[in-house]
C-alpha positions as CSV (number, residue, x, y, z in Angstrom):
1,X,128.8,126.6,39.1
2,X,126.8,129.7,40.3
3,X,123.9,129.9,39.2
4,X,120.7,132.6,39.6
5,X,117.1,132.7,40.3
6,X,116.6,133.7,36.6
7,X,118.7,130.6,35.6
8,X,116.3,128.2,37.2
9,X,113.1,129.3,36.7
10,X,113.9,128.8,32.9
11,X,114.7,125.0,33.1
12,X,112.1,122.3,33.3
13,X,112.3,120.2,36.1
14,X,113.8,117.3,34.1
15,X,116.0,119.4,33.0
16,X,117.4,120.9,36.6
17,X,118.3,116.9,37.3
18,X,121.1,116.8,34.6
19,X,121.6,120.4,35.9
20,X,122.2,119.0,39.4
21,X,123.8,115.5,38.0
22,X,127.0,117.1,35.7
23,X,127.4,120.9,37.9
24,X,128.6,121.1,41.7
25,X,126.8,124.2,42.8
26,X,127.8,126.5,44.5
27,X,124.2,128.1,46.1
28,X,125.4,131.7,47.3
29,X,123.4,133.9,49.7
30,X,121.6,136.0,47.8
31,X,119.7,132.9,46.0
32,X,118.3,132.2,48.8
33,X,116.8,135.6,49.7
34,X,115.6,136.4,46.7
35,X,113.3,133.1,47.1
36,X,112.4,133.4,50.1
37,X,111.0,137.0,49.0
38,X,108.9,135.7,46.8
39,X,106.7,134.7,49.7
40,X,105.5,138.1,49.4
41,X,104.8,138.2,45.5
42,X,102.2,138.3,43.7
43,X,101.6,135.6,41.4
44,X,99.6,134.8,38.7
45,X,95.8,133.0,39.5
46,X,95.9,129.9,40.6
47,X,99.1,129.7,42.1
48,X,100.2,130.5,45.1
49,X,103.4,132.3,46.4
50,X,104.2,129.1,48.4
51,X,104.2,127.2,44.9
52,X,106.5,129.5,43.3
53,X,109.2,128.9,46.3
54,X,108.4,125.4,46.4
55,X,109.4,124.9,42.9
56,X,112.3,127.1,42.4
57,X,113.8,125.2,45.7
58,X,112.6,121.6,44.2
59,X,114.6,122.9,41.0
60,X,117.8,123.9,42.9
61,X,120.7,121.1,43.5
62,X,120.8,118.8,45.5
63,X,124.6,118.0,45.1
64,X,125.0,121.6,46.2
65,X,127.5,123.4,48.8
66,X,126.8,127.0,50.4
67,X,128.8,130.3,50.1
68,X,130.0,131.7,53.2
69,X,128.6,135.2,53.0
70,X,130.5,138.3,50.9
71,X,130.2,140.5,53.4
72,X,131.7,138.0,55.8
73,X,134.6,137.5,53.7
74,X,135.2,140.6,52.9
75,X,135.8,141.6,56.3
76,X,137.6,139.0,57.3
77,X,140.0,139.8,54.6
78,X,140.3,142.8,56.1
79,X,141.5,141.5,59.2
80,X,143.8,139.3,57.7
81,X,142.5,136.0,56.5
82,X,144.0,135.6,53.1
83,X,141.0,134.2,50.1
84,X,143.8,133.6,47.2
85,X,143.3,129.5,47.7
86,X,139.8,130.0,46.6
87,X,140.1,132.6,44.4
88,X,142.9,131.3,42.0
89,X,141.0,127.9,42.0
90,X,137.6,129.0,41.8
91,X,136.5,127.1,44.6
92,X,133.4,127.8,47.3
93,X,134.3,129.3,50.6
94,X,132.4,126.9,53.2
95,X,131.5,127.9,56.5
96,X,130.3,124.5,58.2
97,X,132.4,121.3,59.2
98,X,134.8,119.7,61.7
99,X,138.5,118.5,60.4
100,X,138.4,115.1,61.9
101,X,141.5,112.3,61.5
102,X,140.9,108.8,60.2
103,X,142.2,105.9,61.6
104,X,144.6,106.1,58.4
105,X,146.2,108.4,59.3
106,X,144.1,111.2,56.5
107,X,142.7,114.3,57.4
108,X,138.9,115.3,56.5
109,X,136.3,117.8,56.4
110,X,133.2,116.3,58.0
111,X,130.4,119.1,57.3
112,X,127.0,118.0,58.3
113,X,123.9,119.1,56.6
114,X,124.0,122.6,55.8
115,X,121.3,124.6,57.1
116,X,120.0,125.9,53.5
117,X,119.8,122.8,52.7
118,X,117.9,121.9,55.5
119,X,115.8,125.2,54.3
120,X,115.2,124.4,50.7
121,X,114.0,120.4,52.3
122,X,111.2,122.2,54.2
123,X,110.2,124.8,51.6
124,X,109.9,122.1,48.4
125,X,107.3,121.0,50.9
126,X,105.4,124.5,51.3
127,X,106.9,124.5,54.9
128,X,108.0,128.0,56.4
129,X,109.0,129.5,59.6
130,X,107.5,132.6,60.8
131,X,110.8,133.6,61.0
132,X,111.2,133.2,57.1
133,X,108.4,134.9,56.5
134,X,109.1,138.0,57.9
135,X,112.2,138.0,56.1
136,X,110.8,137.5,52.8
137,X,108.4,140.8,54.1
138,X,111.4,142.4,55.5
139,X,113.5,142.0,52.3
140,X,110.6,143.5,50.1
141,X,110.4,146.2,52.2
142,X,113.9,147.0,51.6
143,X,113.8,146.7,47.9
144,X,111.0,149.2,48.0
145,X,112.8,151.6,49.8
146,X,116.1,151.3,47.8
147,X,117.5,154.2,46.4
148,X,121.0,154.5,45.0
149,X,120.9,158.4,44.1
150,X,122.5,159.7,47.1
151,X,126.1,157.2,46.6
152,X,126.4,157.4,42.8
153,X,126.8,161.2,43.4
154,X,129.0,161.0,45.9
155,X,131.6,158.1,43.3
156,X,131.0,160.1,40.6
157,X,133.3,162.7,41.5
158,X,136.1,160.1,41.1
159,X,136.0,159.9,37.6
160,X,138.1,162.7,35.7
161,X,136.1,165.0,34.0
162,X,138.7,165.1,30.9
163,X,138.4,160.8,31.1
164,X,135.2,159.8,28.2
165,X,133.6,156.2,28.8
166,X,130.8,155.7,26.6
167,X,129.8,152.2,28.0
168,X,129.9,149.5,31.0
169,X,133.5,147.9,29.3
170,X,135.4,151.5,29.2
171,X,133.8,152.2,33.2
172,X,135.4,149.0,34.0
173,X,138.4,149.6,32.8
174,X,138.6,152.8,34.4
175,X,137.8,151.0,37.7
176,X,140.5,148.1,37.0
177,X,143.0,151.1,37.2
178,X,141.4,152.9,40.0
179,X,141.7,150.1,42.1
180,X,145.2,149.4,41.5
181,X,146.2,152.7,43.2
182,X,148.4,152.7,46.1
183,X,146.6,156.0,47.4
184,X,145.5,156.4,51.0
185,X,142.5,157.5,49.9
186,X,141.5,155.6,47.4
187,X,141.8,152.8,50.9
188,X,139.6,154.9,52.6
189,X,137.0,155.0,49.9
190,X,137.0,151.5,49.6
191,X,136.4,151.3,53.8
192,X,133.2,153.6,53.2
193,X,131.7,151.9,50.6
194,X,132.4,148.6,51.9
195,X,130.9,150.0,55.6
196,X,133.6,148.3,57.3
197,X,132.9,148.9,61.3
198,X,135.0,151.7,62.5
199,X,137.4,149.2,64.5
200,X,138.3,147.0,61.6
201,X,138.9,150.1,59.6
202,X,141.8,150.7,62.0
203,X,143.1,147.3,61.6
204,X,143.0,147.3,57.9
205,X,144.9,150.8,58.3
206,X,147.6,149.6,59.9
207,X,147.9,146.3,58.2
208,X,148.3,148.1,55.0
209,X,151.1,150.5,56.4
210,X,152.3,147.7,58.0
211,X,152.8,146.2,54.5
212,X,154.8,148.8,52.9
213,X,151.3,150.6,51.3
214,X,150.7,148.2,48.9
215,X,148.1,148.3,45.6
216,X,144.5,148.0,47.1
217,X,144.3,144.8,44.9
218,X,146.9,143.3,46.0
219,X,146.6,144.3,49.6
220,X,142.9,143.1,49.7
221,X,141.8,141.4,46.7
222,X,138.5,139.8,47.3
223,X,137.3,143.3,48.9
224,X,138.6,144.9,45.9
225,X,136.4,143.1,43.5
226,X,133.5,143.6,45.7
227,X,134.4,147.2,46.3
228,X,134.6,147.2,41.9
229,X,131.3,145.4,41.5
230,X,129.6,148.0,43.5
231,X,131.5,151.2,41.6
232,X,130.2,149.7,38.2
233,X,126.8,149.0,39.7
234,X,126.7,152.7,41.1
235,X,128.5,155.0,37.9
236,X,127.0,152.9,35.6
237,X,123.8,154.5,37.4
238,X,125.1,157.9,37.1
239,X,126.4,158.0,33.9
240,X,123.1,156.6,33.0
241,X,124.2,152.5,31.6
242,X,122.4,151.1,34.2
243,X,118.8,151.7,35.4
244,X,118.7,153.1,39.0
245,X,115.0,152.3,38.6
246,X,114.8,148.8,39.3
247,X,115.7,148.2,42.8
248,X,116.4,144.4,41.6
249,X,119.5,145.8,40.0
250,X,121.1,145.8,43.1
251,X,120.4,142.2,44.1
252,X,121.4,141.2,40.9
253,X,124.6,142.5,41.2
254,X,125.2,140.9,44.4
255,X,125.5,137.6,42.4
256,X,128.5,139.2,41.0
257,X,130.4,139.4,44.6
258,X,130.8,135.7,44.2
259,X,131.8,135.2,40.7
260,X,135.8,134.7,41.9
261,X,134.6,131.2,44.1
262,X,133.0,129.6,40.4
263,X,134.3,128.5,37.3
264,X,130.6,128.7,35.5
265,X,128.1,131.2,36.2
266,X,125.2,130.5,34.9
267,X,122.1,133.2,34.0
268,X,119.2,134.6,32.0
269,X,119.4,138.0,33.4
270,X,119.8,140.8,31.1
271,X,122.1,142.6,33.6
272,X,124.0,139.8,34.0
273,X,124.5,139.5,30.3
274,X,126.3,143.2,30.6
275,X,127.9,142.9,33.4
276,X,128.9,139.6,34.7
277,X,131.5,138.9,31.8
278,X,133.8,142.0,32.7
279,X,134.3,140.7,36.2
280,X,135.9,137.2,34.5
281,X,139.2,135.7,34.4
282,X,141.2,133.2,32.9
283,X,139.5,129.6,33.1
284,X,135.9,131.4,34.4
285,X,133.1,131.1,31.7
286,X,129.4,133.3,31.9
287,X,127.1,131.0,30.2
288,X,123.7,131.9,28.7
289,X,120.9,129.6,30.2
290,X,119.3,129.7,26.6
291,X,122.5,128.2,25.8
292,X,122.5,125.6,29.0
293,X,118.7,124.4,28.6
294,X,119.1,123.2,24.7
295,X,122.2,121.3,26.0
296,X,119.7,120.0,29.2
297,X,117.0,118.8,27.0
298,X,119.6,117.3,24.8
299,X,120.9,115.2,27.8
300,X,117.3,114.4,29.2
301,X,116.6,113.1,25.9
302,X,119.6,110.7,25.4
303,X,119.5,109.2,28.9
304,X,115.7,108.5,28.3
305,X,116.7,106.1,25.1
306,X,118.5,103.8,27.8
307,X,116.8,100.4,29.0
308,X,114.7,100.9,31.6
309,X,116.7,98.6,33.6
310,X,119.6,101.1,33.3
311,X,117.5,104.0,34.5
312,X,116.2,102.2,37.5
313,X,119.7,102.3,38.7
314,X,119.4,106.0,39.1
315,X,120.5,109.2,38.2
316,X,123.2,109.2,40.5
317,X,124.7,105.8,39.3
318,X,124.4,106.5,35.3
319,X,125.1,109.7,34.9
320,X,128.3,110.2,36.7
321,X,130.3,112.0,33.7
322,X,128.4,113.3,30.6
323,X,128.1,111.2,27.6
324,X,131.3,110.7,25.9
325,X,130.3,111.6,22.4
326,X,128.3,114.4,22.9
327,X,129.0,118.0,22.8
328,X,126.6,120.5,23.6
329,X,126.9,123.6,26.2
330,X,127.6,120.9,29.0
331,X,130.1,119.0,27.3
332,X,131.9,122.0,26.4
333,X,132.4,123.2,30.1
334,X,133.7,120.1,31.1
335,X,136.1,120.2,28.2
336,X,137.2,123.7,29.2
337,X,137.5,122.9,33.1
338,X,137.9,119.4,33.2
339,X,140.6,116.4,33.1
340,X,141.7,116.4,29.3
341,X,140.9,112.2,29.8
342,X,137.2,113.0,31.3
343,X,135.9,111.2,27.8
344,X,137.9,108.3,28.2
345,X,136.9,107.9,31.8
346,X,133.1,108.8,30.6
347,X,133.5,105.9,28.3
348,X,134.6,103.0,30.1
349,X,131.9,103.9,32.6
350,X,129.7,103.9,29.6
351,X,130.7,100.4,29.1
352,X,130.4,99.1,32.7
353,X,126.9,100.0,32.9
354,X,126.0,96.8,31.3
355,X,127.8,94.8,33.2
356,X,125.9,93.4,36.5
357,X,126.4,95.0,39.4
358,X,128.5,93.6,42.2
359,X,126.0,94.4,44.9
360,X,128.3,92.7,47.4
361,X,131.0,95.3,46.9
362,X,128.6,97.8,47.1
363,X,127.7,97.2,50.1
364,X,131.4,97.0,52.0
365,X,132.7,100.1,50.1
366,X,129.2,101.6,52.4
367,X,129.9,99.9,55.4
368,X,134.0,101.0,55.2
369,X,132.7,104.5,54.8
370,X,130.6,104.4,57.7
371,X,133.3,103.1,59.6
372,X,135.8,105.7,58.8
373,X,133.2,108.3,59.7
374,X,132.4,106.6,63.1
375,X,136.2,106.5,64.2
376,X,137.5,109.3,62.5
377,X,138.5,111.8,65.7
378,X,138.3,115.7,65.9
379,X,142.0,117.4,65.0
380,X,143.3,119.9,67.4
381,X,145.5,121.8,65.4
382,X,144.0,122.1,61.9
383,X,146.4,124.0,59.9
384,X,149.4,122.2,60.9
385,X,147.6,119.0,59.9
386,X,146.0,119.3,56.8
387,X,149.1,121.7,55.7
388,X,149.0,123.7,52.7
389,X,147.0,121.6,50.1
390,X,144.1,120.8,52.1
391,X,142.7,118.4,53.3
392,X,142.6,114.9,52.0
393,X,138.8,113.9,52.2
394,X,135.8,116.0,52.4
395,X,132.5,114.3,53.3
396,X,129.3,116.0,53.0
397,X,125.9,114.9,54.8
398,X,122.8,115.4,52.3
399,X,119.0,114.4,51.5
400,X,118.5,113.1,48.2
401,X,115.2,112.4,47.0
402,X,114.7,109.2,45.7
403,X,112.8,111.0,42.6
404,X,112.8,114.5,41.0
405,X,111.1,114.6,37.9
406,X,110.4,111.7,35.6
407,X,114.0,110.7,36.8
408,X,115.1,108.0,39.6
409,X,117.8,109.4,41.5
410,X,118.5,106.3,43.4
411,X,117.4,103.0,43.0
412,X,114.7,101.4,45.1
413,X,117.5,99.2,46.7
414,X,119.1,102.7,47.8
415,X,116.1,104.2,48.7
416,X,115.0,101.4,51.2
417,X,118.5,101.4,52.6
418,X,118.2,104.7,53.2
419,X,114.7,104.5,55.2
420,X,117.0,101.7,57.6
421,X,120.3,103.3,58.4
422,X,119.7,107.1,58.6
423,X,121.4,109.6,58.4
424,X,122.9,108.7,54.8
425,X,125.9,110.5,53.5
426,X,126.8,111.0,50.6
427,X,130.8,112.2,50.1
428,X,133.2,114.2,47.7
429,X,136.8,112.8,47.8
């Protein structure tokens, strides 16, 4: 799930930890910008600016991975590097880790902490770099300055003057088939508003001659949806749907560059509303967080009827599929994305809750995973090892807090553990 600022500040901080318990986020870029900036808001009296980021990163996931950057990919595309994995299975685009061999003979991504995560660790505790903090200025700066005037003018010539659109879904549409021309020019327009350096534009050039001249979406088509997030973002200006007042606008739509590496996004953002929807496709869902918080609370409030000897297992042992029998906005997405059997499996974990745990077990399934991450070995060659359906194991270094909330994440067992045998990790397979 992708998820925005807007989303966030609307849930209660109970209610982010079944947010970060049933959702694997995926934290893109902008997210963090935009809250870091608001080191140089004003707030209301008696808070400060420090508070506001503090919270919004105590909200945000823990069980979280980080976009590689859209401007990244796109020119990496560009050059070559092919995005339709990700893309056709909604899956984040990760920058970090080392493909390492286990003595088993499997083949893993080892990624250690990522740095935002490292960020959003310092910032919960009102901790920031100068560095930060004059990106935060920086970035406000910029939003002040923004003016999209000069570039709508300029796209607005490539709508016919005999075509009528009346709203954002007919400009869309018109864009769709725009985009799906094979014209040299309609390349080049791309290249501009893209700002591809003048060297890759070259490249690209010849690749797509190269290639017989093929569609723009189908020659590039992760810069193509970019390049058709920022034509509805600037004709929807000029033909007057969207407000080039708000210089927020434009880092709103920046969420959108993402939207083909989720299957959920997740907003309260009136833009987003408009706009994020027409950028779907098949298996992707835009969800209302008026629609997700109800579904939150609902959660919070059923896992707070358990035996308190059930909670102080933690978040992270209880809560590993959503209850069985309930269907809300959360359950729904798991229906639509999920196993089919996810409420079986939900239900005989349901039942093994009260059954004791077998501490013993517990504790060699940890040390066989610390053992496989001591003697696992770097691979030379990656892609002829892992081969074409990825690797087979992808382990994820992360700090958990041991509380968030009213809510034990981990046990006190796990927690003192923890304080013994750093680093912890905890692991996706």
């Amino acid at each position: 799930m992708i998820f925005d600022k807007s989303a966030l500040q609307a849930l209660s901080m109970d209610e982010a930890v079944w947010f970060d318990a049933f959702f694997y986020a995926n934290v893109v870029p902008v997210f963090y910008v935009e809250t870091l900036a608001d080191l140089e808001k004003q707030v209301a009296d008696g808070r400060t600016p420090e508070d506001v980021v503090g919270m919004l990163a105590d909200k945000t996931p823990y069980n979280a991975v980080s976009n590689v950057h859209h401007r990244q990919l796109v020119l990496s595309e560009l050059a070559g590097h092919r995005l339709d994995k990700p893309m056709a299975i909604h899956q984040p685009v990760i920058g970090a880790g080392d493909m390492k061999q286990a003595t088993d003979g499997t083949v893993g991504l080892h990624v250690d902490e990522f740095p935002e995560a490292a960020a959003l660790m310092r910032w919960r505790s009102h901790e920031f770099l100068e560095i930060e903090r004059a990106a935060a200025k920086d970035w406000r700066a910029e939003l002040a300055e923004h003016n999209p005037a000069h570039i709508s003018d300029v796209l607005k010539n490539i709508v016919p003057t005999d075509v009528k659109i009346s709203d954002l879904e007919q400009l869309k549409t018109f864009i769709d088939s725009f985009c799906s021309s094979a014209d040299p020019e309609v390349l080049a327009l791309a290249l501009d508003v893209l700002a591809a350096p003048k060297d890759l534009r070259m490249v690209a050039l010849h690749r797509w001659l190269s290639h017989g001249q093929p569609r723009l979406d189908r020659f590039a088509p992760y810069a193509t949806h970019v390049f058709k997030v920022d034509l509805l973002f600037y004709l929807g200006i000029a033909r007057g749907f969207i407000s080039g007042e708000r210089a927020s606008n434009k880092v709103d739509m920046a969420y959108l560059y993402y939207l083909p590496f989720t299957m959920v996004f997740v907003s309260g953002d009136r833009l987003h509303h408009r706009t994020a929807p027409l950028f779907l496709r098949n298996m992707q869902t835009y969800l209302r967080v008026d629609e997700l918080k109800p579904a939150l609370r609902e959660l919070d409030e059923h896992y707070d009827a358990f035996p308190q000897e059930i909670k102080d297992l933690g978040v992270l042992a209880i809560a590993s599929y959503p209850p069985s029998d309930l269907e809300n906005a959360v359950t729904r997405q798991w229906d639509i994305h999920m196993r089919r059997d996810w409420r079986d499996t939900a239900k005989l974990n349901e039942a093994r809750l009260a059954e004791p745990r077998d501490q013993k077990a517990d504790r060699r399934t940890v040390a066989e995973l610390n053992q496989k991450l001591e003697e696992a070995q770097p691979v030379r060659d990656e892609q002829a090892s892992i081969g074409a359906r990825g690797p087979d194991y992808m382990i994820i270094q992360r700090q958990i807090p041991a509380t968030k909330g009213k809510w034990r994440m981990i046990s006190k067992e796990v927690e003192e553990a923890g304080r013994e045998n750093q680093p912890s990790f905890g692991f996706d397979s």
